[in-house]
N, C-alpha and C positions, 0 to 999 in steps of 0.2 A: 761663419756657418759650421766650418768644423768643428769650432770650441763647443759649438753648442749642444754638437753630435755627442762630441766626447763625455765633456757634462751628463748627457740624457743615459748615456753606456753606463758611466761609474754609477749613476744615482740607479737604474735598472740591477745592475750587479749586485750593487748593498743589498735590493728588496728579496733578489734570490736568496742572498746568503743567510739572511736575516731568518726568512722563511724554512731551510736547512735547518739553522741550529733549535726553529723553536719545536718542528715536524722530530727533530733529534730526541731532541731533550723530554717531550711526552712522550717518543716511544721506549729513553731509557727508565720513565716514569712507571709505563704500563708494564716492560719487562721488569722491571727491581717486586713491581707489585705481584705481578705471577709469581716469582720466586719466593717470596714471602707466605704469597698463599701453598705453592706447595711444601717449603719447610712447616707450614703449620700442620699440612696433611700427616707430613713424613712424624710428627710428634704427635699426633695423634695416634699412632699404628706404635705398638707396643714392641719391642724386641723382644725374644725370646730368651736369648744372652743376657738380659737384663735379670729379667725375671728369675733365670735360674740362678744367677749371682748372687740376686738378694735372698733366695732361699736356703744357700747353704750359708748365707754370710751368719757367722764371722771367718766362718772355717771358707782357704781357700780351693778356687776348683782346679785347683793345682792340687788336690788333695780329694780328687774323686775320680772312680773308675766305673767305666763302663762296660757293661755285660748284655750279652744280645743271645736270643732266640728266636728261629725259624720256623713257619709251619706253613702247610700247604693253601692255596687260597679258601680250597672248597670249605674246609673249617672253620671261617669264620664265625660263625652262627653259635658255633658249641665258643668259641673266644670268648664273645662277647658276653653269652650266657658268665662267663667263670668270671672275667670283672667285673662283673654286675657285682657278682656277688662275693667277689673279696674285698673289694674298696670300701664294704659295709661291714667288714669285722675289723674291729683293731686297729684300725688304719683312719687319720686325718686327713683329707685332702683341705690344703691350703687354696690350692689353684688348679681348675679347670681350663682347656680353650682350644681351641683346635691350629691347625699349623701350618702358614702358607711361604712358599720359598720362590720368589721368582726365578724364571730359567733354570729350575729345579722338574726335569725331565723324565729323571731316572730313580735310582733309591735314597730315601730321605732316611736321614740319621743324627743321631742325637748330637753327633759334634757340629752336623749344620745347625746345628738350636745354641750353638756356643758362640758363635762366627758373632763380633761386633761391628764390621764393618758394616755400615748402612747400603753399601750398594748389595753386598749378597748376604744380607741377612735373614734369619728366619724369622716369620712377624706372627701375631696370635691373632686369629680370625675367629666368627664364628663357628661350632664342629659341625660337620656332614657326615649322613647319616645314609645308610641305603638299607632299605625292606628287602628282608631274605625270604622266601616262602619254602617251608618248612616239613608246609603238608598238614601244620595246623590250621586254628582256625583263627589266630592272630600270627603274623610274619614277626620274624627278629630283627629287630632295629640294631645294625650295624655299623658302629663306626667305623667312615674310612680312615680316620686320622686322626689324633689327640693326644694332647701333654698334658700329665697330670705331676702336681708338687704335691708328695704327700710328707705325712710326717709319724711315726710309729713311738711312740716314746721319748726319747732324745736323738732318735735316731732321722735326719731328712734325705729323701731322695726324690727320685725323676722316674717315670713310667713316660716313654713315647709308643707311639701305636703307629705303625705308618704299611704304608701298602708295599712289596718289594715289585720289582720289575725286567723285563728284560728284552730291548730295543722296545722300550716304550709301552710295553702288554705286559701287565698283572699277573706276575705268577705266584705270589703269595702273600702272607702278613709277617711282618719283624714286630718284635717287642724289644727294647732297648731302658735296659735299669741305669740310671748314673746315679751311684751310693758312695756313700763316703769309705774311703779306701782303711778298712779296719773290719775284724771278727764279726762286728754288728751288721754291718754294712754289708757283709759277702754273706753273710746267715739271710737276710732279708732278701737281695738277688733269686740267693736260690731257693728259697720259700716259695720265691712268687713262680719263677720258675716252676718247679714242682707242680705247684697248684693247675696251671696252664696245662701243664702236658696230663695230669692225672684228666683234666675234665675233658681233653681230645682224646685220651683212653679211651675214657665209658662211652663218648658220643653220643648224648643226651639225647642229640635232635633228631637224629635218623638214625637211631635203630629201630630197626622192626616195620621199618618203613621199606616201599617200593621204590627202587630209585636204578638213578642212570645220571652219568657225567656229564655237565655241559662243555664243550670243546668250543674254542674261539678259534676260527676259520682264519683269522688272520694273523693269527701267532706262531711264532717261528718255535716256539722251545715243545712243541707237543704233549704241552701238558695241560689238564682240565682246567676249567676256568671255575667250577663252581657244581654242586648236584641238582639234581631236578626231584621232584615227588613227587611220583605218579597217583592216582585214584584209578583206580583199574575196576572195572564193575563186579559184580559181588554173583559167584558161579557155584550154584549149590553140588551137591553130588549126584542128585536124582537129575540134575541138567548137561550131565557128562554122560552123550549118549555114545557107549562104545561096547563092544561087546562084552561079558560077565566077565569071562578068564582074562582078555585085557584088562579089565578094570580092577579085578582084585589083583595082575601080577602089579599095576600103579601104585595101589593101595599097601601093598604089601614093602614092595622096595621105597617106599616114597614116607608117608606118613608114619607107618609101622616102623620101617627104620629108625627114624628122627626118634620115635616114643622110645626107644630103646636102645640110644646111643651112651646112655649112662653106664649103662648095665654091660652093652660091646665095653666098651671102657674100662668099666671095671676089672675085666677078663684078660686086658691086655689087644684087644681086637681094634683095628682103625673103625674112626669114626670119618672120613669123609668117604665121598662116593659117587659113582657118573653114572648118570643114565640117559641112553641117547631115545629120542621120541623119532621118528621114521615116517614115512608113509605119505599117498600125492597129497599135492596143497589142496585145502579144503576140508583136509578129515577130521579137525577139531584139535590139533597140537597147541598151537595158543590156547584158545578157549578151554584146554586143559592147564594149563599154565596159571590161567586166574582162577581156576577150583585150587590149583594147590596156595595158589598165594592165601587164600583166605579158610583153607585149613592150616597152613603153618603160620600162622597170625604173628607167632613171637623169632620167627627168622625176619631176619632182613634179606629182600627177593633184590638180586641186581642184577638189571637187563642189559646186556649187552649185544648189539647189532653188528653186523659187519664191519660198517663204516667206521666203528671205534676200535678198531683192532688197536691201531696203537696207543691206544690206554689201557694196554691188558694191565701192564704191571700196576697201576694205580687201582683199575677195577680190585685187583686180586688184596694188593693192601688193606683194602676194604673190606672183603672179606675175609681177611685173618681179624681187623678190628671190629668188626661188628657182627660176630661169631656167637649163637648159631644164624649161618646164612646159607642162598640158596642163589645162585649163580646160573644164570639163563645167557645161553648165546644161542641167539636163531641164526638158522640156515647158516648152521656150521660148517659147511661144506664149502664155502664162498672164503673159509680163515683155512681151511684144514682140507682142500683135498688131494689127489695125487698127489706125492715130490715130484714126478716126471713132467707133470702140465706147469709145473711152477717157473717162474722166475725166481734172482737170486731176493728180491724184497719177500716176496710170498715163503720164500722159505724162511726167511728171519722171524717175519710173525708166525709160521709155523710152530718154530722152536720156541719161540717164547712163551707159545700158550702151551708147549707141553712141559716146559720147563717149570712153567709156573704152576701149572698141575702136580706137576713131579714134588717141586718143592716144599709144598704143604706137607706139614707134622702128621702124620697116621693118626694122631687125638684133634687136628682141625674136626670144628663143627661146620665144616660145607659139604654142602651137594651141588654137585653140577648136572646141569640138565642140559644138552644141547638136540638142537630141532633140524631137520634136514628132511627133504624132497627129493635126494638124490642118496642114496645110503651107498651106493656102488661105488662113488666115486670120493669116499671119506677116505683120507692117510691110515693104511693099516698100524701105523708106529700109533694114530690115537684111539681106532676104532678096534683096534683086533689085541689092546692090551690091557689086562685086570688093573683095577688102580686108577686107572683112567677111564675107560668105563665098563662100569661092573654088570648095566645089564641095558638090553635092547628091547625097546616098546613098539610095538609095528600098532601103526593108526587106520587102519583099512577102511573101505568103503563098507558105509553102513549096512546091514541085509535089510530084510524085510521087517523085522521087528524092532530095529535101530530107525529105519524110516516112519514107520509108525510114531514113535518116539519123538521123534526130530518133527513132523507136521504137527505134535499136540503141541509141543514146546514153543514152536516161531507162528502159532497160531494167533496170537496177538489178541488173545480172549475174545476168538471167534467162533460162533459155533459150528464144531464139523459133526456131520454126520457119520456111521461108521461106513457106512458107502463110499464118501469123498473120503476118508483115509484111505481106504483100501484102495479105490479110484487113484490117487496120488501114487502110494506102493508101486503097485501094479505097475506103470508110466514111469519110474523114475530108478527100476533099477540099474545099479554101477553108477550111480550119481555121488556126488561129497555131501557132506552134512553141509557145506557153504552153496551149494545150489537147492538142497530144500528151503535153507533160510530166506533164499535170495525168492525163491520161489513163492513161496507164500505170504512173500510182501510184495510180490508181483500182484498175486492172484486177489490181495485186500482192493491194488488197487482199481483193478478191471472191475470189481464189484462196486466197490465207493464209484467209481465212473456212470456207472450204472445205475445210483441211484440204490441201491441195494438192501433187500430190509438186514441184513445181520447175519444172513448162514450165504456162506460162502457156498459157489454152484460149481457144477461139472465144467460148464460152461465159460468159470472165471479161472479156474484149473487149466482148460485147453488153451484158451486164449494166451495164456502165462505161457505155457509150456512152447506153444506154436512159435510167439515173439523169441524167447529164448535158445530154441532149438533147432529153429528154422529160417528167422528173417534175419540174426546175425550170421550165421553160417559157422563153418568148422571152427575158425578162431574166435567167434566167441561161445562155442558150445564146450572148447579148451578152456579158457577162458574163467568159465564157471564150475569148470569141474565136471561136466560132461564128456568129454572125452570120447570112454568107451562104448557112449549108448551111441553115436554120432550117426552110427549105418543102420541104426534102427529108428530115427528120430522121423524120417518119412510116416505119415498115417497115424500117427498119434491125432487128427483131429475127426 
């Protein structure tokens, strides 16, 4: 009985073992086969190090050097423009492709496009592309990345395009040449060079344009990520309601100026210039802001907000390049007021924006405008010195013939009688130009509620005025720029 134990054990054991080696040997079948299939992968993907070898081949790349330039990210757009349009004179491109490096995190560079080893090599992919908006009416297709083999005569080289970075966030574009190390070679580097930097000179894309930095929230190096271009609505002059002497001292330091900076110039006279705009929120300082954008058509307007103080010095960049410009910082008061209410940050940007003021050439074509609701409390070092700013626009509350004015204008091509203007006047003096507006899109819609044939009533007036002045109370009678009528706003109905 036991032999026969033992027997049944050996014969059991074989059919295990048997089972092992066959369950082995298909799965060294299926593995040998994955590996097959991804070396056919890996030979499908192109090397970069290849490619560039056989284009300088015969000559070795031991016998090429490479040349690199920098430029900020927001210029793309004018980049891309300029080898659009050099790659189309004189120049062969052999080979096109775009450029992928795995575990390639941070700056990509033409000696990773040299690297043979297959585990950290650089491989040729399709190129990607991103839509720049420009503020026309077609966007700039921008390369993020691309290798080009060109060829100029006898002469071959390498153009890389790649994005630079720093902890992982995009702070600019490199261009990297590898030309054959010889007279020809270093002549054609710095050609293309040349070419790059003259077309970020002119700044094709956005001059004359309305514009402002985009800032990425999550980036350590505090620099722009890219520009924006505004369409700001279109402010004629007969819609800048302000008083005559205001208007003509605007006219006069503003536009008049600008006509006549050639002629300052000629004389030996500076040509930039500050003019600060003043007075409560609501009296029309923006909305004068887009009448001048769209009389100085051929400046470039760049809007700067509080929040971007620390991109003055880029802001200002800007405007030495894209000169003649006009430089807007609202509610300057919030960059620029007392030293003694400051902290030690608040004074750094302090200094910077006067410095950067200070700096500009007496023949810079800028003007700075800056806007405040608080004029007491601006830094005498910027508000109380020539150079900095040369003249003071006070924005008051409308009178009576300003209010007239301002009800025909945010009338909304409704008809008013000379009654219900007057009616309006009368009720709404010490108000801002931004609560007549607000007012008379009140008063459409208590009419439209009603059904209304088309002329606006006494009736759609009080009701405005009542909700406005009375059922929010003193904060929102501040609010809209009522303010001062507040101890008179009882019986108005």
């Amino acid at each position: 009985m036991n032999e026969i134990l033992a027997v049944g054990g050996w014969i059991l054991w074989g059919l295990l073992i048997t089972g092992f080696v066959i369950v082995r040997s298909k799965s060294i079948k299926l593995f040998a086969k994955k590996n097959d299939t991804e070396k056919n992968n890996d030979r499908r993907e192109t090397l970069t190090a290849e490619l560039i070898r056989d284009h300088f081949h015969p000559d070795s790349l031991e016998n090429v050097t490479i040349s690199e330039r920098r430029f900020p990210f927001r210029v793309r757009a004018d980049l891309q423009r300029a080898i659009d349009q050099l790659f189309e004179d004189h120049t062969t491109i052999a080979h096109f492709c775009g450029v992928k490096k795995d575990y390639s995190y941070d700056e990509f560079t033409l000696s990773d496009c040299l690297i043979f080893d297959r585990h950290r090599a650089a491989v040729t992919v399709p190129p990607q592309y991103e839509e720049v908006d420009i503020g026309e009416q077609s966007a700039v297709r921008c390369l993020k990345n691309g290798l080009w083999l060109l060829q100029r005569g006898d002469q071959r080289y390498v153009v890389l395009l790649s994005q630079t970075s720093r902890y992982r966030h995009k702070t600019g574009m490199q261009f990297q040449i590898a030309a054959q190390n010889c007279p020809a070679g270093t002549e054609i580097a710095q050609e293309f060079f040349r070419f790059l930097e003259d077309a970020v000179s002119k700044a094709g894309s956005y001059r004359g344009k309305i514009l402002s930095l985009e800032l990425d929230e999550d980036s350590y190096s505090g620099e722009s990520t890219g520009i924006s271009v505004h369409k700001l609505r279109t402010v004629t002059r007969d819609q800048v309601i302000l008083p005559a002497e205001t208007l003509d001292l605007l006219d006069r330091n503003v536009i008049e100026f600008s006509r006549q900076r050639a002629q300052l110039s000629q004389r030996g006279l500076s040509t930039k210039k500050g003019i600060l705009f003043y007075g409560p929120p609501g009296t029309g300082k923006t909305h004068t802001i887009h009448y001048l954008a769209e009389a100085l058509r051929e400046h470039t307007i760049l809007l700067i907000t509080a929040e971007q103080v620390a991109l003055l010095r880029e802001y200002f960049t800007l405007a030495r390049l894209l000169q003649p410009s006009v430089v807007v910082i609202e509610d300057a008061d919030l960059i620029a007021h007392n030293r003694e209410e400051m902290g030690t940050c608040e004074q750094v940007m302090l200094n910077r924006l006067l410095n950067e003021m200070d700096g500009l050439k007496e023949d810079a074509d800028v003007l700075f405008i800056l806007t405040t609701n608080r004029p007491e409390s601006l830094e005498r070092a910027l508000a109380s010195r020539p150079g900095r700013i040369d003249q003071a626009i006070e924005f008051p509350f409308p009178d009576d013939e300003g209010r007239a004015k301002l009800v025909e204008l945010y009338a909304a091509g409704m008809k008013l009688s000379d009654e219900i203007t007057e009616h309006i006047v009368q009720r709404t003096d010490g108000v801002s130009a931004a609560f007549i507006k607000e007012l008379m899109r009140r008063s459409l819609q208590f009419h439209l509620e009603q059904n209304g044939s088309g002329s606006i009533t006494p009736t759609d007036i009080d009701s405005a005025l009542d909700e406005m002045l009375l059922r929010g109370g003193k904060l929102n009678q501040r609010l809209l720029g009522a303010d001062s009528i507040r101890d008179r706003a009882v019986g108005f109905r």
